[in-house]
C-alpha positions as CSV (number, residue, x, y, z in Angstrom):
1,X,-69.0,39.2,44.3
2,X,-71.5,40.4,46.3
3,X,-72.3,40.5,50.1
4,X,-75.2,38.2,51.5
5,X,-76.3,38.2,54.8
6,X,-76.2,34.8,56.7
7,X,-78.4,33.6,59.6
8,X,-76.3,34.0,62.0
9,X,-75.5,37.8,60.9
10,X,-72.0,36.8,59.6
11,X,-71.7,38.4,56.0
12,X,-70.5,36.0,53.5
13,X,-69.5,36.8,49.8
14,X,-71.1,34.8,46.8
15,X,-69.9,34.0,43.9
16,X,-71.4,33.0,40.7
17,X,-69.3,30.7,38.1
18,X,-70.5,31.9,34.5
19,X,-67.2,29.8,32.6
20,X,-67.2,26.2,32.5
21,X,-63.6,26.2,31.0
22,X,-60.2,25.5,33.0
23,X,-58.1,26.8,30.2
24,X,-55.1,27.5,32.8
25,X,-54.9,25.8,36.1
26,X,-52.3,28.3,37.4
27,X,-53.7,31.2,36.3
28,X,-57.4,30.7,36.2
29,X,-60.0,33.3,35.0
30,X,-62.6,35.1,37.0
31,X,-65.8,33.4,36.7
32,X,-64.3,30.1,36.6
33,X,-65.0,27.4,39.3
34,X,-60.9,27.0,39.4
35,X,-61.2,30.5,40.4
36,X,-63.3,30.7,43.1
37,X,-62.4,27.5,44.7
38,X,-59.0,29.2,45.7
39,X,-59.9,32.3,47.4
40,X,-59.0,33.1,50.5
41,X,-62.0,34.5,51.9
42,X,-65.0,32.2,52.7
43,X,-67.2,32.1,49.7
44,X,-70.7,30.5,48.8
45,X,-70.1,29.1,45.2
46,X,-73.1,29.6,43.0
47,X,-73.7,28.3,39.3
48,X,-75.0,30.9,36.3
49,X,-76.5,27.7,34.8
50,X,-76.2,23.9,33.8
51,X,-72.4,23.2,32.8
52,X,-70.3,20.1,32.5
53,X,-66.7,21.1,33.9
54,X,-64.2,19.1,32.6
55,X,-60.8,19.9,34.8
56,X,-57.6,19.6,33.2
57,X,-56.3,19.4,36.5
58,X,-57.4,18.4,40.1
59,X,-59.3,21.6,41.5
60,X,-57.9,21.8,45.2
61,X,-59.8,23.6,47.9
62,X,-59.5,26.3,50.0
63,X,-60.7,26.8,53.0
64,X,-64.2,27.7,53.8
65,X,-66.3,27.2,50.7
66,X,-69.9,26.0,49.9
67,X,-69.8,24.6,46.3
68,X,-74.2,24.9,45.9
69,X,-75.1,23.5,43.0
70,X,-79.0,23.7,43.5
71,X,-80.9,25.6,40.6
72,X,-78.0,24.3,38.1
73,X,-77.5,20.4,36.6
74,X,-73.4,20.5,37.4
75,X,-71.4,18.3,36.3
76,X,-67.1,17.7,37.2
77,X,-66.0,14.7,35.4
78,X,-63.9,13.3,32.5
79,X,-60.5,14.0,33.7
80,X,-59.4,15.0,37.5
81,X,-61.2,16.3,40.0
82,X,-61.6,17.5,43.7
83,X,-58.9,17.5,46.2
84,X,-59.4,18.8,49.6
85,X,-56.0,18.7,51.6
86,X,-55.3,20.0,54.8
87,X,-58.8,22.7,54.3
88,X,-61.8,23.2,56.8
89,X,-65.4,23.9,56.4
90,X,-66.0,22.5,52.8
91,X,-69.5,21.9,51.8
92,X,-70.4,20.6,48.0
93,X,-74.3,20.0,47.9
94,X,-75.6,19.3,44.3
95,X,-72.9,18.5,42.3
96,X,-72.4,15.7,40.2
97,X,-68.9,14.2,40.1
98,X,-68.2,11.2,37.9
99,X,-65.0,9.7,35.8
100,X,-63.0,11.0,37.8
101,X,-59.2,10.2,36.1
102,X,-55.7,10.3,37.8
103,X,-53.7,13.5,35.7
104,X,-50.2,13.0,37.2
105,X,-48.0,15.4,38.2
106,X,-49.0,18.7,37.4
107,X,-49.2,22.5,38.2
108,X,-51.7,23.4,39.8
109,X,-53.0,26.5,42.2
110,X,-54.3,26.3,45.3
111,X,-54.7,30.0,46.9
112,X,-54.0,33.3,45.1
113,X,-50.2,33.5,46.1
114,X,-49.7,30.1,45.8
115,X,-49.0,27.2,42.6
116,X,-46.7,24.3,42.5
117,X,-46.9,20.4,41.6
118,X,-50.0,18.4,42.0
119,X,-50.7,14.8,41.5
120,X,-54.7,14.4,41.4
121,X,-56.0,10.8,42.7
122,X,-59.4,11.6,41.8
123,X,-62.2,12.9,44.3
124,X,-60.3,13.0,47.2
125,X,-60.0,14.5,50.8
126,X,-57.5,13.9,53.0
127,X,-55.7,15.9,56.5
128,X,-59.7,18.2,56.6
129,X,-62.0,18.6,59.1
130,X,-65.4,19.6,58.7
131,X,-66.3,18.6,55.3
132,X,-69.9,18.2,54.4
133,X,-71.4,16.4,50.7
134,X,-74.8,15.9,50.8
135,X,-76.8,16.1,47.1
136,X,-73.6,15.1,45.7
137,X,-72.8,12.1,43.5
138,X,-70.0,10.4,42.7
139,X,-70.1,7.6,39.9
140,X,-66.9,6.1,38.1
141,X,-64.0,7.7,40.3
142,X,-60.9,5.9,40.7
143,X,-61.1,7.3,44.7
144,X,-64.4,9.0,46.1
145,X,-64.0,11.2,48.5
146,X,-61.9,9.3,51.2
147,X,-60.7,10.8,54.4
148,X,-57.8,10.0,56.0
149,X,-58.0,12.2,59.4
150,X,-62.4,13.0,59.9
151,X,-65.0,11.5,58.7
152,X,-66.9,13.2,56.1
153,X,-70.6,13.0,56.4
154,X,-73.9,13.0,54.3
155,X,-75.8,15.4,56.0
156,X,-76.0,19.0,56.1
157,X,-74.4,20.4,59.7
């Protein structure tokens, strides 16, 4: 990680994914989008280069992420995929998320100190505020991005 200065003179930490692999859900390698995703810290999530991610099981967010998939071709498809549940301040710009499939119940982490069951429905958000998509695609997904609580939206804030 390494220390950027913002725009508005807040420092924010980015991180670059170099592993497209998802070997272990609960216990997921440095350098791995699983990874990063569940930090606690607010992180601006960065690609090495072009990837296809294929997720064995639903990556759930954390908190405070940007998920920037400009200067890459990324791809999360061909099994589960995003969840967003009960986060703020999510933006995924650039990614391309497609085929999205239901894994069942599962184990799955979703901080550092914390794993237990999951269920994926797909590409889903749900009990969030602030969440932002814009550059995205979805294609093929069982549920794309839904929101039960606030309205995502297309733009950048």
């Amino acid at each position: 990680m390494t220390k950027l200065t913002y725009l508005n003179e807040l420092e924010v930490l980015y991180i670059l994914v170099t592993d497209s692999g998802d070997d272990d859900p609960v216990n997921p390698r440095p350098g791995t989008l699983q990874h990063a995703v569940i930090q606690d810290k607010p992180l601006w999530i960065i690609f090495e280069r072009d990837m296809v991610i294929r997720l064995k099981n639903e990556l759930v967010m954390n908190s405070f992420k940007t998920i920037d998939g400009r200067g890459a071709n990324v791809h999360i498809g061909d099994g589960p995929c995003i969840t967003v549940h009960y986060a703020t301040n999510i933006i995924i710009h650039g990614i391309h998320i497609h085929d999205c499939k239901q894994s069942g119940n599962a184990m799955i982490r979703d901080s550092p100190r914390h794993y237990g069951g999951g269920r994926c429905q797909t590409a889903m958000v749900c009990q969030s505020s602030t969440v932002s998509t814009y550059g995205s695609t979805t294609a093929r997904c069982r549920t794309a991005m839904t929101d039960s609580s606030t309205p995502t939206t297309g733009r950048p804030p």
